[in-house]
C-alpha positions in Angstrom: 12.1 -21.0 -14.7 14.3 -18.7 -16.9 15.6 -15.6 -15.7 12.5 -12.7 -16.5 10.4 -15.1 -14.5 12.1 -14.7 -11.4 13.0 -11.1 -11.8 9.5 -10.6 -12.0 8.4 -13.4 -8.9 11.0 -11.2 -7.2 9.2 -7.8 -8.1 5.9 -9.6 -7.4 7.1 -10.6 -3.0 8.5 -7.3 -2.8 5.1 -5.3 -4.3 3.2 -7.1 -2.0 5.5 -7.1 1.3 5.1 -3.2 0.4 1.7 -3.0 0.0 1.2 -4.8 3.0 3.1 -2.5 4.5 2.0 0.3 3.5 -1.8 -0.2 4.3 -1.0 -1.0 7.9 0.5 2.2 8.2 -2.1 4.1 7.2 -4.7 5.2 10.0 -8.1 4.8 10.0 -10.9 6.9 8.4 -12.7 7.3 12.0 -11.7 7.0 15.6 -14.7 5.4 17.0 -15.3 5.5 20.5 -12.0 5.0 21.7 -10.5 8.5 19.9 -13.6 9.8 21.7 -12.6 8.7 25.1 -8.9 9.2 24.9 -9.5 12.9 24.0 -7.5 13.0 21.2 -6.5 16.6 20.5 -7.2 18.0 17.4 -5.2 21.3 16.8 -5.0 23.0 13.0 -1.4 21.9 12.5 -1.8 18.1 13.5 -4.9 17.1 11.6 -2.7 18.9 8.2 0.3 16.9 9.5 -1.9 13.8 9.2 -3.9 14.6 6.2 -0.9 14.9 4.2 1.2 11.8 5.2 -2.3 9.7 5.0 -2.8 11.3 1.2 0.7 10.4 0.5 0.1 6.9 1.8 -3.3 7.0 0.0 -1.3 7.6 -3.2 1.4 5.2 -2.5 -1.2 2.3 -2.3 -3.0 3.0 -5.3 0.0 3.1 -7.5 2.1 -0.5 -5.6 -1.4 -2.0 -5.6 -1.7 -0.9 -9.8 2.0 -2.4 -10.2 1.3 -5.5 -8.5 -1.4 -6.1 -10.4 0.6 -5.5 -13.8 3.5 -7.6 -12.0 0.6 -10.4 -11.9 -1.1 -10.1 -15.0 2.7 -9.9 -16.5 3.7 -13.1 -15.0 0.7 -14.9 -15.7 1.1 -14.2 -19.7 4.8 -15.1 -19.1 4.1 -18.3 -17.5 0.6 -19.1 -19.7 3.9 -18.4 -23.0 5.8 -21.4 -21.4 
């Protein structure tokens, strides 16, 4: 393995740690039963609050998952070269 292949095996764990990460952050689209239950309160200023950070994370996935996917298609040309 020469050098530009590991930097980009490198890039490649740390896109997908971060993706992985990322996604479990992120809560889900619908409560179910159990939001129902628990009475979760929903004032003005906390569903913004939470819109915002899940559109961020939202954003943040699309764009690690399109740069792993570049990272993978990258090393696969690299490694197809060799």
């Amino acid at each position: 393995m020469d050098t530009t292949s590991i930097v980009f095996v490198v890039l490649q764990v740390l896109a997908s740690l971060f993706l992985i990460a990322v996604v479990l952050l992120q809560s889900g689209k619908r409560s179910g039963l159990s939001g129902a239950i628990a009475g979760v309160a929903d004032t003005f200023m906390a569903k913004n609050k939470a819109r915002s950070f899940d559109a961020r994370l939202t954003k943040m996935t699309k764009w690690v998952a399109i740069g792993f996917i570049v990272v993978t298609l990258a090393l696969n040309i690299l490694s197809k070269s060799m």
